[in-house]
C-alpha positions as CSV (number, residue, x, y, z in Angstrom):
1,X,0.0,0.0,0.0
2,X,1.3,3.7,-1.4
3,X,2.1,6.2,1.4
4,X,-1.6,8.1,2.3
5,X,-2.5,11.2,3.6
6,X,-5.4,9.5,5.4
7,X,-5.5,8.8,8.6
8,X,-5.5,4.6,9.4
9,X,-9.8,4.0,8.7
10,X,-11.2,0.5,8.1
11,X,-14.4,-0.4,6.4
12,X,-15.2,-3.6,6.7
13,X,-17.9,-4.9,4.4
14,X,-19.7,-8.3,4.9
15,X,-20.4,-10.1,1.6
16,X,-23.7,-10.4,0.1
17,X,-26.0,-12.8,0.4
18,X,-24.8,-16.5,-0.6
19,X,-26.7,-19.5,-1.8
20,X,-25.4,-21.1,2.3
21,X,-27.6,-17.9,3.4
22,X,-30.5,-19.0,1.3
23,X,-31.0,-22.3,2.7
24,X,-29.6,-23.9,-0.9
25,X,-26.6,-26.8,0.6
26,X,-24.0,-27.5,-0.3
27,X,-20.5,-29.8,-0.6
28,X,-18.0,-27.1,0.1
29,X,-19.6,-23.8,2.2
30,X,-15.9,-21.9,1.0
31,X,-17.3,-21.9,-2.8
32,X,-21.0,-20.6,-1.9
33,X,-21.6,-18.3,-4.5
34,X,-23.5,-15.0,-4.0
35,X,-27.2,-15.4,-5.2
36,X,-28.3,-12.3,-7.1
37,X,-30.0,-10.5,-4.4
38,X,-26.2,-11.1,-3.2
39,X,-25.0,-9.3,-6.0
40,X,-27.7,-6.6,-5.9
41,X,-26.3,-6.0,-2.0
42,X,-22.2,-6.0,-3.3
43,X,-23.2,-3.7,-5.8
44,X,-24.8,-0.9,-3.3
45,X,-22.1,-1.8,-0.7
46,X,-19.6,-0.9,-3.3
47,X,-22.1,2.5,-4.1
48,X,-21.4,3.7,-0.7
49,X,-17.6,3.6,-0.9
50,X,-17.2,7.3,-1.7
51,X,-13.4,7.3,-2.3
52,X,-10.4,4.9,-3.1
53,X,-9.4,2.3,-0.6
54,X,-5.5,2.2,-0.2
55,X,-5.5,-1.5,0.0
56,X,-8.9,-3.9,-0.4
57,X,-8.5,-7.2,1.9
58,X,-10.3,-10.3,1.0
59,X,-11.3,-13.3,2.8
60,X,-10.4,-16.6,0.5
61,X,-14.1,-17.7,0.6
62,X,-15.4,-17.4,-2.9
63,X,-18.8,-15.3,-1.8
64,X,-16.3,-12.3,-0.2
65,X,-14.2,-12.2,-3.7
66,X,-17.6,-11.7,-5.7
67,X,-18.5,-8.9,-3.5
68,X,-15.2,-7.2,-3.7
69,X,-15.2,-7.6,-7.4
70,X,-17.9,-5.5,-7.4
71,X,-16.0,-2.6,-5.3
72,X,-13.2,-3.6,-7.8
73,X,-15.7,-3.0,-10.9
74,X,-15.9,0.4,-9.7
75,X,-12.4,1.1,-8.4
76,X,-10.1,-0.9,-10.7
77,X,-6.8,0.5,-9.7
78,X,-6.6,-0.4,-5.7
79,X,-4.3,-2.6,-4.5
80,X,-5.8,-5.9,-3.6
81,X,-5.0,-8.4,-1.1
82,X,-6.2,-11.8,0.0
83,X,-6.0,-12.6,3.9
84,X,-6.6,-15.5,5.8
85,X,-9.8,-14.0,7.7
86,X,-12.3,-16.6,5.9
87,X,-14.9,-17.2,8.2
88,X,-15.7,-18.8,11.9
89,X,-15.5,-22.7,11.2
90,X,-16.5,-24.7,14.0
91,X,-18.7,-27.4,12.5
92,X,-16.7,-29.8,10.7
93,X,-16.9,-29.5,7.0
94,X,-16.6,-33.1,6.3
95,X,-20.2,-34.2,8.0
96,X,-21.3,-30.7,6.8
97,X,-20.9,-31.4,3.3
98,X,-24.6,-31.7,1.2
99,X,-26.5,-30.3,4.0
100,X,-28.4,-27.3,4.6
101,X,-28.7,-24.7,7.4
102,X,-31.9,-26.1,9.1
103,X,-30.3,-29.5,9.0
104,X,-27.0,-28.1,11.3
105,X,-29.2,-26.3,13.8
106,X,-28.6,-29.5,16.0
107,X,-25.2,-29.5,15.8
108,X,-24.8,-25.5,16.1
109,X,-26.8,-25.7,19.1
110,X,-24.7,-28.4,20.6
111,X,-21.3,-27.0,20.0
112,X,-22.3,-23.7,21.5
113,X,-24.1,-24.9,24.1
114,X,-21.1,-26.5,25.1
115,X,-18.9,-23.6,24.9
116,X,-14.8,-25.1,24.6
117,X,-12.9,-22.4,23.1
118,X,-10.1,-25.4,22.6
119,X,-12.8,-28.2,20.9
120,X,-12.6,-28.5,17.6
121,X,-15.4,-30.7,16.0
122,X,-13.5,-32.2,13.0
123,X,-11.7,-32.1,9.8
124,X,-11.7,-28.8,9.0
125,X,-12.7,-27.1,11.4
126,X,-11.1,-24.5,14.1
127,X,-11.3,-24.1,17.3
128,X,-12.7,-20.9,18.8
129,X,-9.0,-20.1,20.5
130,X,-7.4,-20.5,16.6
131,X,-10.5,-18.3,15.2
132,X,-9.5,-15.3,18.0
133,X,-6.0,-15.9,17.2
134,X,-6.8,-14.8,13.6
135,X,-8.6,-12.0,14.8
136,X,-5.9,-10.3,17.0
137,X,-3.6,-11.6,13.6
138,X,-5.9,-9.4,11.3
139,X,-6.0,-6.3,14.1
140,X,-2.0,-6.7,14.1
141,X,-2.0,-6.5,10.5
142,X,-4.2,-3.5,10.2
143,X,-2.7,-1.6,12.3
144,X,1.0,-2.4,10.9
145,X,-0.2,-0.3,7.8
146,X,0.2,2.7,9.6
147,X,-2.3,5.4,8.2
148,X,-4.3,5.1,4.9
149,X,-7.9,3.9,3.9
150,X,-8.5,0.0,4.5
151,X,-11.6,-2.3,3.4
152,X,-11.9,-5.2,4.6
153,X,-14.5,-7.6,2.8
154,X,-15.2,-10.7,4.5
155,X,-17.5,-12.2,6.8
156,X,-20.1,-11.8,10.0
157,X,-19.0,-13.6,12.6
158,X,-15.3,-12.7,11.7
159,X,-16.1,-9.1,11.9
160,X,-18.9,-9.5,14.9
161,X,-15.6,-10.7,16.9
162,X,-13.3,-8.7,15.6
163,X,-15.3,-5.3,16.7
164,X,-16.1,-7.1,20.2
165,X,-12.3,-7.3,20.5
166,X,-12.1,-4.0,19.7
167,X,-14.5,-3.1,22.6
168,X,-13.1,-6.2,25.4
169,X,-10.0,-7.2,24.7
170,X,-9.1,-10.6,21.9
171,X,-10.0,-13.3,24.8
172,X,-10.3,-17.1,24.4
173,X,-11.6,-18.0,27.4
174,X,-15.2,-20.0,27.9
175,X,-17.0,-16.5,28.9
176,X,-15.9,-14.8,26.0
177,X,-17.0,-17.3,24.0
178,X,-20.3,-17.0,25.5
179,X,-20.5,-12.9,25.1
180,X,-19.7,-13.8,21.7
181,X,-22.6,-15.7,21.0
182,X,-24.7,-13.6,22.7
183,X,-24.0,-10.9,20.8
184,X,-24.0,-12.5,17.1
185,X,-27.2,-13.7,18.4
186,X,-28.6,-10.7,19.0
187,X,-27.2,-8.4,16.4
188,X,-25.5,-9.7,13.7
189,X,-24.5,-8.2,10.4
190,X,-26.9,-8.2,7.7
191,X,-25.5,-9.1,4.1
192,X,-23.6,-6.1,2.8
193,X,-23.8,-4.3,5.6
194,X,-20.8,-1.9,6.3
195,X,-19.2,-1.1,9.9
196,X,-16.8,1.9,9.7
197,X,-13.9,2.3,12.0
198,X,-12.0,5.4,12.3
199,X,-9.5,5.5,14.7
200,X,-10.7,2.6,16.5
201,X,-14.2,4.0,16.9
202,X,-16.9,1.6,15.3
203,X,-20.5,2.8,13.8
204,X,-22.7,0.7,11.2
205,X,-23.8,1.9,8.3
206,X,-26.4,0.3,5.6
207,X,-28.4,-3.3,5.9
């Protein structure tokens, strides 16, 4: 990333809806593509970027690089990047392959219920200690840059923890994991939404 006048500002931008989000299953939740109300919502999330980013960071999952194309349809010369801040894993991919998101509820409910920031439920999955450790990775990252306009495109949960560390502190332990919960329960990004953060202060935009 160029040297900016800017001061160091993150926009992080949750993908648009994806075919996982519309109930469709499938073998490998990585390649969801988005669904075109998902490309409708990339397409106003890249509306509402009113300048050049400095650098655009992408999660690997294929449903976050469709929306940033979109911010890249419209900004074609910034700097891209992909980072490894894919999504929350913590049902296995392997027994979650072909199956859709009513089918999982009993396993969701189960693995949260019991609350191990060190279990991991099978091939493929992480642990909710490795997903925080990628969370205070991405922070570290960020603020490495130094100063300059940053947007992040990637995912709810991922950004839902990341802000929450931003407010508590990148914990591991069994409570946070709970507080986590809670609050992705309770509030969690909606498809394309937008949460700016300007000096470390957070505010949500759009829907």
């Amino acid at each position: 990333m160029g040297r900016s006048l800017w001061p160091l500002t993150l926009w992080l931008v949750r993908h648009g809806q994806s075919t996982a989000n519309a109930g469709q299953p499938a073998d490998d939740y990585s390649e969801s593509a988005l669904t075109e109300l998902g490309h409708q919502q990339a397409r106003r999330a890249a509306a509402r970027i009113a300048r050049p980013p400095d650098l655009l960071v992408v999660s690997p999952m294929r449903r976050a690089g469709q929306t940033a194309d979109a911010i890249q349809a419209r900004r074609p010369g910034v700097t891209r990047q992909v980072w490894p801040i894919g999504e929350f894993t913590y049902l296995s991919p392997v027994r979650c392959a072909g199956t859709t998101v009513a089918e999982r509820r009993g396993w969701v409910a189960a693995y949260w219920e019991q609350c191990d920031p060190n279990s991991v439920d099978g091939g493929g999955a992480e642990s909710f200690a490795a997903f925080i450790e990628r969370v205070r990775a991405f922070h570290d990252r960020v603020l490495a840059l130094g100063s300059g306009f940053v947007v992040a495109v990637g995912h709810g949960q991922f950004f839902h923890a990341y802000t929450l560390g931003l407010e508590r502190g990148f914990a591991a332990t069994g409570q946070a994991m709970r507080d986590f919960r809670r609050a992705e329960v309770a509030g969690p990004l909606g498809n394309g939404e937008i949460v700016e953060i300007p000096l470390g202060l957070s505010s949500r935009t759009g829907g």
